[in-house]
DODRENVO-839266 format. One line per 3 residues: number of its first residue (from 1); their letters; for each residue x, y, z of N, C-alpha, C, CB. Coordinates in pm, whole numbers, plus 50000, padded with zeros to 5 digits. Glycine has a CB too. Layout:
<atoms>
NUM> A> X/Y/Z/X/Y/Z/X/Y/Z/X/Y/Z | ...
</atoms>
This chain:
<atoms>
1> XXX> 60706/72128/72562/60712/72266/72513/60655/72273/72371/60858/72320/72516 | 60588/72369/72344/60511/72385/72235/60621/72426/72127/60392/72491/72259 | 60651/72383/72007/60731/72422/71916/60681/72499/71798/60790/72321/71881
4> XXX> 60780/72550/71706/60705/72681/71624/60583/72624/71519/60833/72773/71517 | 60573/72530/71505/60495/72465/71404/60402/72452/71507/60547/72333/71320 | 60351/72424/71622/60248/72434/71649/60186/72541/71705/60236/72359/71695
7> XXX> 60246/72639/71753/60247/72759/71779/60191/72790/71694/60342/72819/71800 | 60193/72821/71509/60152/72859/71416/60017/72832/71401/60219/72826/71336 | 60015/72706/71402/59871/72631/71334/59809/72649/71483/59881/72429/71257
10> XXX> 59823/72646/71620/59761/72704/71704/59687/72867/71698/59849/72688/71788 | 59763/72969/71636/59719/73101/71620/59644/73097/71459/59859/73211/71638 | 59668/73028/71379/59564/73025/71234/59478/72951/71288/59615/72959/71079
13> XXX> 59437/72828/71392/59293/72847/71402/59216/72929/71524/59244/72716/71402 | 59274/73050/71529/59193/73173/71573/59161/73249/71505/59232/73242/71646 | 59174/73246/71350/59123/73362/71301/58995/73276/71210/59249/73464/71211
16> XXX> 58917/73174/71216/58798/73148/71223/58838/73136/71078/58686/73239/71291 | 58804/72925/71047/58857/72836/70919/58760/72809/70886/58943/72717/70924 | 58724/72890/70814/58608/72837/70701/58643/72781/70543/58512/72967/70675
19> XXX> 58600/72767/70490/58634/72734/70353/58534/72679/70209/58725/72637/70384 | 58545/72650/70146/58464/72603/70027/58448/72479/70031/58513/72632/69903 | 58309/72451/70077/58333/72245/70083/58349/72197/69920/58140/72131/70161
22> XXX> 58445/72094/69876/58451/72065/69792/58443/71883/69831/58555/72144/69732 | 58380/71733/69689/58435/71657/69747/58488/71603/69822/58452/71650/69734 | 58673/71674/69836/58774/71642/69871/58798/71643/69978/58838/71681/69829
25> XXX> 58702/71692/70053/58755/71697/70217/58664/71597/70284/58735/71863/70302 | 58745/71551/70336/58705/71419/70442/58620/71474/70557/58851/71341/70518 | 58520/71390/70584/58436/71451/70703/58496/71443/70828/58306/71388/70721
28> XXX> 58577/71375/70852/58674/71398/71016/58718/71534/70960/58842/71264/71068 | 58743/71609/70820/58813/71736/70860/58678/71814/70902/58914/71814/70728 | 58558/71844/70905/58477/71919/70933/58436/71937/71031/58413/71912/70888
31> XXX> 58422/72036/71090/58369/72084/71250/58252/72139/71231/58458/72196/71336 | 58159/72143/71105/58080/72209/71116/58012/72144/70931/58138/72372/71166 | 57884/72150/70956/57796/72148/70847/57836/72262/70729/57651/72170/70906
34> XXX> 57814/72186/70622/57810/72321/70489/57707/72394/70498/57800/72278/70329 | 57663/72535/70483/57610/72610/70491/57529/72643/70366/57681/72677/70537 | 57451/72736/70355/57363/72715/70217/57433/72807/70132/57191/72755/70222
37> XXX> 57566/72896/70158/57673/72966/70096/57742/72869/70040/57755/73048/70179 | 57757/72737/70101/57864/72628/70073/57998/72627/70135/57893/72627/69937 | 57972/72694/70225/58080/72712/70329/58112/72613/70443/58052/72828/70392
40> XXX> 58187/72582/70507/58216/72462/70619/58341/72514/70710/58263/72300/70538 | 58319/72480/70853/58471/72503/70881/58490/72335/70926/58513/72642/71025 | 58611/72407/70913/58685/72259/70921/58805/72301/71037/58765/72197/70743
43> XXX> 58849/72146/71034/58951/72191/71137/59073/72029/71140/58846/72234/71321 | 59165/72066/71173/59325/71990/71159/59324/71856/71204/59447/72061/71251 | 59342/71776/71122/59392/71604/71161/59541/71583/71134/59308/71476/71054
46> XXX> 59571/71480/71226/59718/71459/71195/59754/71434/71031/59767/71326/71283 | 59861/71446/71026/59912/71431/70873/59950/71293/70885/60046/71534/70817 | 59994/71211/70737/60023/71080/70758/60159/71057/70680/59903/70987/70713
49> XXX> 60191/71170/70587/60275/71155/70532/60461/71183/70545/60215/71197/70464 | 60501/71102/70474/60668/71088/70529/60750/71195/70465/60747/70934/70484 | 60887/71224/70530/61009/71261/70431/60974/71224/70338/61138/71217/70445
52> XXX> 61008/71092/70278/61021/71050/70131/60924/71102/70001/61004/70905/70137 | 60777/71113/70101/60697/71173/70002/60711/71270/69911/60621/71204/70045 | 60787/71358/70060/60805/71503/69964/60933/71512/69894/60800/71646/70057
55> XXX> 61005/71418/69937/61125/71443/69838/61129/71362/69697/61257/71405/69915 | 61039/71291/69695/60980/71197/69548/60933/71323/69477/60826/71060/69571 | 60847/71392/69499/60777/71528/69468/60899/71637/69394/60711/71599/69632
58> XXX> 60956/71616/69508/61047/71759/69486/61164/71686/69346/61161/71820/69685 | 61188/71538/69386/61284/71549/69290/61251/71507/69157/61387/71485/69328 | 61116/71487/69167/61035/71524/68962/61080/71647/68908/60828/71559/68943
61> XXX> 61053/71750/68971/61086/71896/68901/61263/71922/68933/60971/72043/68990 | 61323/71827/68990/61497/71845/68984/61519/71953/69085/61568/71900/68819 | 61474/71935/69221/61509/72005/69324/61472/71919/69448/61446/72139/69319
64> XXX> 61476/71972/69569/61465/71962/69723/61367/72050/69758/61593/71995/69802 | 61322/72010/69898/61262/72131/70002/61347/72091/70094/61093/72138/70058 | 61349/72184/70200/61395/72239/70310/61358/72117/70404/61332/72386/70344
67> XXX> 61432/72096/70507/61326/71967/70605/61284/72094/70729/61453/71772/70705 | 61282/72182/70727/61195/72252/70841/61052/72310/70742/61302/72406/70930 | 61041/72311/70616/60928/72352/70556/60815/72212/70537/60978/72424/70412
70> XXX> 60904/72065/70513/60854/71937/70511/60791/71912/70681/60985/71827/70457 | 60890/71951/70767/60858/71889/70915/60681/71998/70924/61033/71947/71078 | 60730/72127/70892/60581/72221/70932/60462/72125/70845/60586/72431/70853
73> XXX> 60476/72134/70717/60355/72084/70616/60331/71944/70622/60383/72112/70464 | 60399/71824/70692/60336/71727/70705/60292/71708/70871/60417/71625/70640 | 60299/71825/70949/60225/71788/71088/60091/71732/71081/60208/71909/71176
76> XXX> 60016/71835/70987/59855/71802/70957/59794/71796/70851/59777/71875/71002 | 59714/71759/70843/59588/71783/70686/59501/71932/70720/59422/71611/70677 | 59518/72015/70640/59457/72123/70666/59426/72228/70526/59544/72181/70772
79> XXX> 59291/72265/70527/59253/72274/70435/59247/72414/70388/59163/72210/70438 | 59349/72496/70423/59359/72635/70369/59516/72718/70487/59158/72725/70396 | 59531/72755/70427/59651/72868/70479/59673/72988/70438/59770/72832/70462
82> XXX> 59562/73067/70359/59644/73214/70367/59642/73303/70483/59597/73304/70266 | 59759/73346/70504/59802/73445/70639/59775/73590/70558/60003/73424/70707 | 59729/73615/70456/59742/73796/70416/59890/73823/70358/59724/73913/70580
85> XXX> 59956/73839/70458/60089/73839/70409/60176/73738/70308/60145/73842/70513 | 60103/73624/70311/60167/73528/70277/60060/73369/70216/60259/73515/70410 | 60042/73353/70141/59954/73228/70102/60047/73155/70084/59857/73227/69986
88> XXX> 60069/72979/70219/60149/72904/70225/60026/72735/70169/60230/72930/70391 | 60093/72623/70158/60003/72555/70027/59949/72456/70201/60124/72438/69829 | 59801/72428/70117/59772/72356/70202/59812/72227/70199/59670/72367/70213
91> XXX> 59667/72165/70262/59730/71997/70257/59569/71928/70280/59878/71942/70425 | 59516/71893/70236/59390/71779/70222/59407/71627/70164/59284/71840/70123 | 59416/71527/70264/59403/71406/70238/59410/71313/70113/59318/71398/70278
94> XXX> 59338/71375/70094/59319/71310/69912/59369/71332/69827/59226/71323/69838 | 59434/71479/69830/59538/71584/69800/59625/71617/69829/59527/71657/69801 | 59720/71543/69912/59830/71593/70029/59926/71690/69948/59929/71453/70105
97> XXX> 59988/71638/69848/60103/71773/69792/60063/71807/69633/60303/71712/69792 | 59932/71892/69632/59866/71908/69543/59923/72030/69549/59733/71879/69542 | 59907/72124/69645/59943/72259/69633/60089/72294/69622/59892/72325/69740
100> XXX> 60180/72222/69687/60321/72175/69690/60375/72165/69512/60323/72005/69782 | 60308/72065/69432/60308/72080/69319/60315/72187/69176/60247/72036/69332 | 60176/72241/69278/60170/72338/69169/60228/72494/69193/60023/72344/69133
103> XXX> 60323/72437/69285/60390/72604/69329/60510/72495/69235/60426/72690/69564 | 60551/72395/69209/60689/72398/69130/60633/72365/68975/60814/72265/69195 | 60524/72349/68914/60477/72291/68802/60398/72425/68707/60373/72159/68852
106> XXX> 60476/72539/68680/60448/72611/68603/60598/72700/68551/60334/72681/68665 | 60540/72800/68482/60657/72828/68384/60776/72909/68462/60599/72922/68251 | 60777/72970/68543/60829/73053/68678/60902/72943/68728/60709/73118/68796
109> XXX> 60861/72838/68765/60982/72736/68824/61028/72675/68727/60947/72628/68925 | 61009/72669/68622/61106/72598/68531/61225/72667/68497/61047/72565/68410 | 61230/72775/68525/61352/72930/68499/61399/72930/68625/61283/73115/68457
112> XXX> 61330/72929/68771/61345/72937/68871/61451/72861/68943/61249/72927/68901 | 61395/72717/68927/61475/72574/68997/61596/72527/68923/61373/72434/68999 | 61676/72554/68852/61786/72541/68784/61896/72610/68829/61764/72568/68669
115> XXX> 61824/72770/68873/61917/72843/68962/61924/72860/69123/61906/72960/68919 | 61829/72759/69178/61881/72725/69302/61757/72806/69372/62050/72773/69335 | 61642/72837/69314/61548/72905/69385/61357/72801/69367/61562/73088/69302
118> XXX> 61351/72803/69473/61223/72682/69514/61121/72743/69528/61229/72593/69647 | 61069/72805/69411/60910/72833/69479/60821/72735/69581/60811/72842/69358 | 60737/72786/69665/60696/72708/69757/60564/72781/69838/60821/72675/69843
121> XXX> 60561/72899/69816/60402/72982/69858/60397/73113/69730/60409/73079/70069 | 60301/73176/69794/60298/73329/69719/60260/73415/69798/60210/73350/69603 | 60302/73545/69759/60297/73619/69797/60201/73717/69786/60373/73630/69785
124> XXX> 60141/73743/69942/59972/73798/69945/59968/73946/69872/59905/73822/70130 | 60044/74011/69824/59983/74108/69737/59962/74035/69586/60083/74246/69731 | 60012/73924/69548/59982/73862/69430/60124/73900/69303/59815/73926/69387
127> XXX> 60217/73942/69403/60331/74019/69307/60412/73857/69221/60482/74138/69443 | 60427/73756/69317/60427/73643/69287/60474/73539/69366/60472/73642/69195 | 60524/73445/69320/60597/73310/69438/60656/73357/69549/60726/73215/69378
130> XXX> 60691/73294/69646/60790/73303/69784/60905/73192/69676/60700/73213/69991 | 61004/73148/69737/61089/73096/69709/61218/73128/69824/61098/73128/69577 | 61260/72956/69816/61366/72933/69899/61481/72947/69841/61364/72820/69954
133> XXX> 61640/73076/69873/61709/73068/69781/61857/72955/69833/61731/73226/69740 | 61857/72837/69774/61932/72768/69814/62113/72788/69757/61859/72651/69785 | 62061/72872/69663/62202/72893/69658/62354/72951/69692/62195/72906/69606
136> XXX> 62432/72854/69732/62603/72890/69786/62547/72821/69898/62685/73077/69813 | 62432/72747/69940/62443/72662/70088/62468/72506/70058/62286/72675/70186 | 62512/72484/70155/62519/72304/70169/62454/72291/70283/62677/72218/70184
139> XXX> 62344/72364/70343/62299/72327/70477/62157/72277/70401/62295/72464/70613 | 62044/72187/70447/61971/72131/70388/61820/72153/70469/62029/72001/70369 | 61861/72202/70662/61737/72195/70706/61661/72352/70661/61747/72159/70872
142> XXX> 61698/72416/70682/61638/72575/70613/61740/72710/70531/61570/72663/70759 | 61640/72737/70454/61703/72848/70370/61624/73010/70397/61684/72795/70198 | 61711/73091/70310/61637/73220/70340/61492/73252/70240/61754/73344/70318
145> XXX> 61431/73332/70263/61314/73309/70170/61327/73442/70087/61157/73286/70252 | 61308/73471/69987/61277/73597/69856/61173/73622/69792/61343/73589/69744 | 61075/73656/69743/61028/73692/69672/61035/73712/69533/61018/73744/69713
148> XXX> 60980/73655/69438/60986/73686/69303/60878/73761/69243/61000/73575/69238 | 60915/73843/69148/60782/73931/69068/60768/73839/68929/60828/74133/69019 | 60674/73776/68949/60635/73722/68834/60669/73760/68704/60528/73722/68837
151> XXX> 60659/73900/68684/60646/73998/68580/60774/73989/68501/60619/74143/68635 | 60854/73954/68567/60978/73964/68544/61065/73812/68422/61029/73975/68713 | 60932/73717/68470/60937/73621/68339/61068/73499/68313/60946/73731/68210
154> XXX> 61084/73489/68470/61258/73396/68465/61365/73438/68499/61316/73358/68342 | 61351/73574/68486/61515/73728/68453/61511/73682/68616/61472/73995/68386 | 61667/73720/68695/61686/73721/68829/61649/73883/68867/61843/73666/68868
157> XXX> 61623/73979/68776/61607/74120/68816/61438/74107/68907/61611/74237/68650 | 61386/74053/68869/61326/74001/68955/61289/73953/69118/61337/73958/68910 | 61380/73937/69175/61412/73891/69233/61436/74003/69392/61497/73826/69153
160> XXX> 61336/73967/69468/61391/74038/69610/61488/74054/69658/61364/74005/69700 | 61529/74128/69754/61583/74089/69903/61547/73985/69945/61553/74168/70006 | 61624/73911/70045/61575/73879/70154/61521/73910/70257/61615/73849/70178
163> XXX> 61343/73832/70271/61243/73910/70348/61242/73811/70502/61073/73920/70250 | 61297/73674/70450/61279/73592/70620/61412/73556/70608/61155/73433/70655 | 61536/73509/70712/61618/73465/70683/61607/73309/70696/61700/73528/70736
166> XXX> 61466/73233/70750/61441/73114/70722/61337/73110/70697/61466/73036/70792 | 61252/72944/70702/61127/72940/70722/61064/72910/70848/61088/72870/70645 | 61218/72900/70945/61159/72894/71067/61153/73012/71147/61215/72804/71133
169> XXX> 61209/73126/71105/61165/73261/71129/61062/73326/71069/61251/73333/71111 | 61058/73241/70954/60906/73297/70902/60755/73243/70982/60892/73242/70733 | 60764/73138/71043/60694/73128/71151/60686/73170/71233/60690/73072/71186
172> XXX> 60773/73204/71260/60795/73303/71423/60717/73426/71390/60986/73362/71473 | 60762/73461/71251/60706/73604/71252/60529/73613/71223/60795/73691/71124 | 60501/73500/71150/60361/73482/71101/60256/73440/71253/60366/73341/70966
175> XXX> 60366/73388/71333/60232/73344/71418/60197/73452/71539/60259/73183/71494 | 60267/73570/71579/60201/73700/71613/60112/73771/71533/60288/73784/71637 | 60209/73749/71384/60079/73862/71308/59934/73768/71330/60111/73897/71087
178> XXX> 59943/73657/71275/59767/73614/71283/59786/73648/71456/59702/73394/71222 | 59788/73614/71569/59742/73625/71655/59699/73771/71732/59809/73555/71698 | 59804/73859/71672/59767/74011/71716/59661/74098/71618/59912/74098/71720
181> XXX> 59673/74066/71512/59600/74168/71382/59463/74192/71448/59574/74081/71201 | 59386/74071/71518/59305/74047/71519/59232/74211/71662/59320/73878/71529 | 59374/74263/71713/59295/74382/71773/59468/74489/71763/59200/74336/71982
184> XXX> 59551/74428/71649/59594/74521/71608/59619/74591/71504/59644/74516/71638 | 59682/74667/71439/59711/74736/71274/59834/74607/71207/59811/74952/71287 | 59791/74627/71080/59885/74523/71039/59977/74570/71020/59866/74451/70944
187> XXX> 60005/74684/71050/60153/74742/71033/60186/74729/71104/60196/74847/71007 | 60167/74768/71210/60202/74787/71371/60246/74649/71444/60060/74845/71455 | 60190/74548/71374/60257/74405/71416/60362/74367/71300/60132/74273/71430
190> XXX> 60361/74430/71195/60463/74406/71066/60599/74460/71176/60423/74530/70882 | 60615/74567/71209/60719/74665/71250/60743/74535/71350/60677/74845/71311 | 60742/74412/71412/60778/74342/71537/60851/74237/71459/60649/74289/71643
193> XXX> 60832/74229/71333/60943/74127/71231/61085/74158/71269/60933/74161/71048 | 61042/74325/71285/61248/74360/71288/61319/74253/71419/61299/74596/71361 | 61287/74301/71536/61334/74215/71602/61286/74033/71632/61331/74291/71696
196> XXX> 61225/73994/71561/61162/73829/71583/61254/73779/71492/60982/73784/71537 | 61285/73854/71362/61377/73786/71233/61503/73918/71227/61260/73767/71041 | 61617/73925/71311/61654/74036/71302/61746/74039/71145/61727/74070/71441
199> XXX> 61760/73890/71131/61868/73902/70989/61815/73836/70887/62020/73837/71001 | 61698/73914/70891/61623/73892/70766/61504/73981/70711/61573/73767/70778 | 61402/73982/70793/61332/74099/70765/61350/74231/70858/61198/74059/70766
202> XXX> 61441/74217/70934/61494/74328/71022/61638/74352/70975/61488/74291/71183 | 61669/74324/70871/61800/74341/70766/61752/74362/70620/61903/74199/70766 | 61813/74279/70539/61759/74279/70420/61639/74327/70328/61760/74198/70418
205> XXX> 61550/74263/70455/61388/74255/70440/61297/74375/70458/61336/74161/70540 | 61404/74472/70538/61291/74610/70600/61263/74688/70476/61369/74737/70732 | 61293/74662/70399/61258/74743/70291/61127/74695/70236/61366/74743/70187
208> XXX> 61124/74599/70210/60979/74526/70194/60877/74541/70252/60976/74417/70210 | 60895/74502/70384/60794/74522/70481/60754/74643/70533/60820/74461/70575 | 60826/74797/70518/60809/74927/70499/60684/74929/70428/60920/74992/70432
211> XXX> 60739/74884/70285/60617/74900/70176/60501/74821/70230/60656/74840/70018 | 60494/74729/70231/60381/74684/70327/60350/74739/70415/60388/74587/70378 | 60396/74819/70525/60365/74909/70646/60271/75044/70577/60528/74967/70728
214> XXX> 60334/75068/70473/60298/75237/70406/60165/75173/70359/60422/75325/70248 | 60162/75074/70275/60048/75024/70203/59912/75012/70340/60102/74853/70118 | 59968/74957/70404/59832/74968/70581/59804/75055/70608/59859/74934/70735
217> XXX> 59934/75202/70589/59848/75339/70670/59763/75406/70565/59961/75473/70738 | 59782/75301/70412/59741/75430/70310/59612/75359/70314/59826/75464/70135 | 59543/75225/70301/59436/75182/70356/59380/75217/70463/59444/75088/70365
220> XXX> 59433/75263/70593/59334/75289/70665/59336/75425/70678/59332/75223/70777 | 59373/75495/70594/59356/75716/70586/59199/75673/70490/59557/75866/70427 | 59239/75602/70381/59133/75582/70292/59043/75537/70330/59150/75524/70205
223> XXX> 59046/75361/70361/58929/75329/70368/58876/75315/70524/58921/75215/70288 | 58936/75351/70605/58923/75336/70743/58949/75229/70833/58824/75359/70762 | 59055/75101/70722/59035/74942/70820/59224/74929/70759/58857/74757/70732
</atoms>
């Protein structure tokens, strides 16, 4: 049976992986020649790396990850992940927790990770980090996810709702949107979060994802897409 982690990375490579050849990518990742744009697609090799890796990582900056966010990000080497909704960190060979890093190695997680909150992606309008809020749990395989506004500079006012109540519902919910957007409205597959994550973005979270819904119809009155 196919499980949610592959389910995912099964529907992100349908929406056509191109990327910026740099150095760093190994030619087993390429499916395709660089282009005279400098473009390449590439495509997924197994990952090689362990638990321990990421928790050596995590416990430089004086925190954890989740082991359902470790089990998703070390399946493969893969050289890009933004979903629109959501920019989650990649993973390239040479680079394995480069992006992992630098979601905990700036000034936002240093205010952040003390109070029990893990940056770990960002958030596709650019408002700022995703973050895992671990705090009042002793459970270790997944947490709920929030949103932080950068703007806000450390302060918890900052600080969302809860928009997934894991990260394994946040898969669930991410791998229809890439797979439907592609002949449906992104709202119109946003509104299917309520019931896929009901106690999280179909609780907490609908408020968020509203605004995101309103923000799709006001793009396509305007610009027509």
């Amino acid at each position: 049976m196919t499980d949610n982690i592959e389910q995912f990375f099964n529907a992100y490579l349908t929406r056509g992986v191109n990327s910026v050849y740099t150095e760093d990518v190994p030619r087993e990742m390429m499916a395709s020649g660089v282009n005279e744009d400098g473009w390449y697609e590439w495509k997924l090799i197994p990952g090689s790396l362990s638990n321990d890796d990421y928790k050596k990582v995590a416990a430089e900056f004086g925190t954890s990850l989740p082991v359902s966010f470790i089990e998703w990000h070390k399946r493969y080497f893969f050289a890009d992940c933004d979903c629109s909704i959501v920019r989650l960190p990649h993973s390239l060979p040479s680079q394995p927790l480069a992006e992992i890093i630098a979601n905990l190695d700036w000034y936002i997680p240093e205010q952040l990770i003390p109070l029990g909150l893990i940056p770990f992606a960002s958030e596709g309008n650019d408002t700022g980090p995703l973050v895992f809020d671990t705090r009042g749990s002793v459970e270790t395989n997944d947490y709920p996810i929030r949103v932080y506004d950068h703007e806000y500079d450390g302060e918890l006012d900052g600080l969302s709702e809860i928009i997934f109540s894991s990260f394994d519902k946040m898969l669930a919910c991410l791998t229809p949107f890439l797979n439907e957007t592609n002949t449906r409205k992104h709202f119109e597959v946003i509104a299917d979060f309520y019931t896929i994550d009901p106690d999280g973005a179909g609780s907490t979270g609908r408020p968020y994802w509203e605004s995101w819904k309103a923000m799709g119809r006001a793009n396509l009155e305007e610009f027509g897409y």
